[in-house]
ZADO-1210 file (C-alpha; in nm, 4 decimals, padded with zeros to 6 digits):
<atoms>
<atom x="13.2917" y="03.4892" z="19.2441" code="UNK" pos="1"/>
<atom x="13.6454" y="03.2726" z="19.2933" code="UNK" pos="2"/>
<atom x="13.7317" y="02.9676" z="19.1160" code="UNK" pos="3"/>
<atom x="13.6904" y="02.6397" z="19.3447" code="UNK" pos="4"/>
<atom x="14.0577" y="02.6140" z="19.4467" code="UNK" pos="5"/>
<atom x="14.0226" y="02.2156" z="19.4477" code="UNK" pos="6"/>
<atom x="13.9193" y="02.1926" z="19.0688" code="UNK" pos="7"/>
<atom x="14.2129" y="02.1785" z="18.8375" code="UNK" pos="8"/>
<atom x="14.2361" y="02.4777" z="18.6578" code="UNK" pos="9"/>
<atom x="14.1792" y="02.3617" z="18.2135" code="UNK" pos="10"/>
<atom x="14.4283" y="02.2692" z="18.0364" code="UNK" pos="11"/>
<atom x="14.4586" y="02.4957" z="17.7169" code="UNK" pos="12"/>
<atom x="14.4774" y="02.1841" z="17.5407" code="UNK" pos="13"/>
<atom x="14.1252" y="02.1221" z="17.5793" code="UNK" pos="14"/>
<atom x="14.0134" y="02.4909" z="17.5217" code="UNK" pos="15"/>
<atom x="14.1263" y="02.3994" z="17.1780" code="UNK" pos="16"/>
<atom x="14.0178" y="02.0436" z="17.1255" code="UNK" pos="17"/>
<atom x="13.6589" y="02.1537" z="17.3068" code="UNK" pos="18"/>
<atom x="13.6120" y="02.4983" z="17.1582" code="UNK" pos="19"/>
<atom x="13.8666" y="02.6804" z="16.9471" code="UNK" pos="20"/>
<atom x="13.9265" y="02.4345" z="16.6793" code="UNK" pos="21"/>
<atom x="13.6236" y="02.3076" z="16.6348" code="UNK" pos="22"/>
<atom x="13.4603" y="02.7009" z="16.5803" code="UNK" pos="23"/>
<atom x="13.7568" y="02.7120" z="16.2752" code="UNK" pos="24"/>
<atom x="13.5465" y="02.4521" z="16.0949" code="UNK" pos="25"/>
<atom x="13.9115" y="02.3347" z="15.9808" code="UNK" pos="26"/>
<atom x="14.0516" y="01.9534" z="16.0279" code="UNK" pos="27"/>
<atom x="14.3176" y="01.8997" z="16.2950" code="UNK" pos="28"/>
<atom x="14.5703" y="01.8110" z="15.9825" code="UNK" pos="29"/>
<atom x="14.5017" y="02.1496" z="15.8771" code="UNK" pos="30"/>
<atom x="14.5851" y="02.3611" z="16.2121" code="UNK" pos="31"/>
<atom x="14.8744" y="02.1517" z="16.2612" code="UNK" pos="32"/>
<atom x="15.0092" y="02.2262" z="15.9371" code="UNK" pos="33"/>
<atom x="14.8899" y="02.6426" z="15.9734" code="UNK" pos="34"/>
<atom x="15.0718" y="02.6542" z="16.3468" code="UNK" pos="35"/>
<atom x="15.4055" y="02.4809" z="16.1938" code="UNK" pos="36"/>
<atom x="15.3563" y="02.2195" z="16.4182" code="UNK" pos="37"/>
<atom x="15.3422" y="01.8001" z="16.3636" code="UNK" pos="38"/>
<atom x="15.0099" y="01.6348" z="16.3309" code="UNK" pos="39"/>
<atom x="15.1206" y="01.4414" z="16.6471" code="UNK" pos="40"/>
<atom x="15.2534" y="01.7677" z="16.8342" code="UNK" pos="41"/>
<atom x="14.9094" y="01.9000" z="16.8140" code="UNK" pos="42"/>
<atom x="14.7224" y="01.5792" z="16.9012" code="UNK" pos="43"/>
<atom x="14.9718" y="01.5616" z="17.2550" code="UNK" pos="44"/>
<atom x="14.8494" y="01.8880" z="17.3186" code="UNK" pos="45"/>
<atom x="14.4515" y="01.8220" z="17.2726" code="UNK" pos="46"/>
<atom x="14.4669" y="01.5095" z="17.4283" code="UNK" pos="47"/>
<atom x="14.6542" y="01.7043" z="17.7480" code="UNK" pos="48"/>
<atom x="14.9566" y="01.4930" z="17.6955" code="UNK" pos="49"/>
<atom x="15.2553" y="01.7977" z="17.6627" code="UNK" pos="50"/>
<atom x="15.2269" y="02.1214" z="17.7609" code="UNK" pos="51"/>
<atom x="15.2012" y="02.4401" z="17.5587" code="UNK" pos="52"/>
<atom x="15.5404" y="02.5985" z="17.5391" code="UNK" pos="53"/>
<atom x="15.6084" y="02.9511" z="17.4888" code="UNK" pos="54"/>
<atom x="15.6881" y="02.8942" z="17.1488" code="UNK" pos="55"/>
<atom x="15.3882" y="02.7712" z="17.0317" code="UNK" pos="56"/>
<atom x="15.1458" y="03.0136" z="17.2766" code="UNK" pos="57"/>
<atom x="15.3085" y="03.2121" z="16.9911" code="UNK" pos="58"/>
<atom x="15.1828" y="03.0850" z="16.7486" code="UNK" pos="59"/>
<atom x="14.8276" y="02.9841" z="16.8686" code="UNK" pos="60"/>
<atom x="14.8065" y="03.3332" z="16.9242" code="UNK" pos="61"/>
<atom x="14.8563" y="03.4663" z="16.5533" code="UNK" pos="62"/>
<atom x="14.6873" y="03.1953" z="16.4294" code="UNK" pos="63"/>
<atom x="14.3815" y="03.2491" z="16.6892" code="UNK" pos="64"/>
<atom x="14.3924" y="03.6036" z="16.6885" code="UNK" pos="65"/>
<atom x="14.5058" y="03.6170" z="17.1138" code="UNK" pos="66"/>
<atom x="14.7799" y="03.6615" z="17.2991" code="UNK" pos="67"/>
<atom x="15.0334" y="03.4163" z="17.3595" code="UNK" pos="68"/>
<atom x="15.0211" y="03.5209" z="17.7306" code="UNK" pos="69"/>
<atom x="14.6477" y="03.3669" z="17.7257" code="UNK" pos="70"/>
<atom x="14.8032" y="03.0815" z="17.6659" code="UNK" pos="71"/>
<atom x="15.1210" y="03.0567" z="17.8886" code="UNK" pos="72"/>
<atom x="14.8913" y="03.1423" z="18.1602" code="UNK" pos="73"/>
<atom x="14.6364" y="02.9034" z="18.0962" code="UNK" pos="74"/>
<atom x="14.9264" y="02.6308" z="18.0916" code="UNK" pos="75"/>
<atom x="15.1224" y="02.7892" z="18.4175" code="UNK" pos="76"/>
<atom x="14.7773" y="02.7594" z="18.6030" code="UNK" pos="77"/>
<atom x="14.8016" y="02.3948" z="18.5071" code="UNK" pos="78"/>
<atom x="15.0902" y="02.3352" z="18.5600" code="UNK" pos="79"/>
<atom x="15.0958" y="02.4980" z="18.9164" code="UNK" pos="80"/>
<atom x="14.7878" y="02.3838" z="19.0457" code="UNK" pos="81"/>
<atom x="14.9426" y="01.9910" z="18.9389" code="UNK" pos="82"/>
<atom x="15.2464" y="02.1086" z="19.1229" code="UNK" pos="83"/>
<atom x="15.0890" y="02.2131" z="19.4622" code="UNK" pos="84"/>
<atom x="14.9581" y="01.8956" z="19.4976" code="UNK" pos="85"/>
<atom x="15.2677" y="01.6844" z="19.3699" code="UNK" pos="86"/>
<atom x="15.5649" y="01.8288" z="19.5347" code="UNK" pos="87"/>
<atom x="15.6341" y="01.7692" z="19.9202" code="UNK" pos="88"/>
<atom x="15.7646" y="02.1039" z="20.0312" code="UNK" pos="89"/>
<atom x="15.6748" y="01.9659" z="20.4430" code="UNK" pos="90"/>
<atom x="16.0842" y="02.0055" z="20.4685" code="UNK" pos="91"/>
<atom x="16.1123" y="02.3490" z="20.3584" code="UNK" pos="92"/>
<atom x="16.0787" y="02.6575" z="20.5645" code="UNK" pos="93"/>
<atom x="15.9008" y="02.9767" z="20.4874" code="UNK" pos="94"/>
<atom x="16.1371" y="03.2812" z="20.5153" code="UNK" pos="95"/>
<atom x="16.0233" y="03.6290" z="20.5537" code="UNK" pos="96"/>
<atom x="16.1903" y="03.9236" z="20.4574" code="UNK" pos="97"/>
<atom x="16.4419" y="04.0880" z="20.7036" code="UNK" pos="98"/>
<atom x="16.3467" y="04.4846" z="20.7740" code="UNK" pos="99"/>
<atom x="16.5464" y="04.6892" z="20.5587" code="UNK" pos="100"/>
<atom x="16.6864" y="04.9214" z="20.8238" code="UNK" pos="101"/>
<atom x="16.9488" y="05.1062" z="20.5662" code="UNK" pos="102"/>
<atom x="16.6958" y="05.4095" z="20.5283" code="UNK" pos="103"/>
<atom x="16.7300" y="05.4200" z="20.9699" code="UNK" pos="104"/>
<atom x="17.0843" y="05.4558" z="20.9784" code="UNK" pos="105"/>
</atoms>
C-alpha cells in the first residue's frame, strides 16, 4: 500500500511531541537538557516550528536509541513534500541525459 501523495508527509517534530517523548515518561525540560539542546529549541521543534538539522538527528538518535538518518529523512520528506507545492518550477525545463556514445567510437 502507498502513502496518499496529497497528505503531508509528519513532521518528526510531532513523532516526538505525539509519541516518543511522551513513552520516556520524562518532562520536556528534561530531554532538552539530555539532547544538549535549549528548552525553547526543543519546543520549535514539537510545535513544527524549525526543522530537525543533522546535528541534532544526531543526537535524537543516541538519545532514542535510532538512527539519525530516521530522522533526516523524516524531515527531508517534509521538507520536500512543502517544497513541491511552494516553488514554481513552470519556467524550468526538464533535461534528459544525452547518449553516451564514447563506448561507439
Amino acid at each position: 500500500m502507498s502513502r496518499n501523495p496529497n497528505r503531508c508527509p509528519t513532521h518528526p517534530g510531532e513523532l516526538l511531541r505525539e509519541d516518543v517523548i511522551p513513552a520516556t515518561g520524562k518532562s520536556k525540560s528534561e530531554i532538552a537538557r539530555l539532547l544538549g539542546i535549549s528548552r525553547q529549541h526543543l519546543h520549535d521543534l514539537l510545535a513544527e516550528r524549525k526543522p530537525v538539522s543533522p546535528e541534532v538527528a544526531v543526537r535524537l538518535g543516541k538519545l532514542f536509541g535510532t538512527a539519525p538518518l530516521v530522522w533526516i529523512r523524516m524531515q527531508g520528506a517534509y521538507d520536500a513534500w512543502h517544497a513541491t507545492r511552494d516553488v514554481d518550477v513552470s519556467a524550468i525545463p526538464t533535461l534528459s541525459a544525452a547518449p553516451d556514445n564514447s563506448a561507439t567510437t
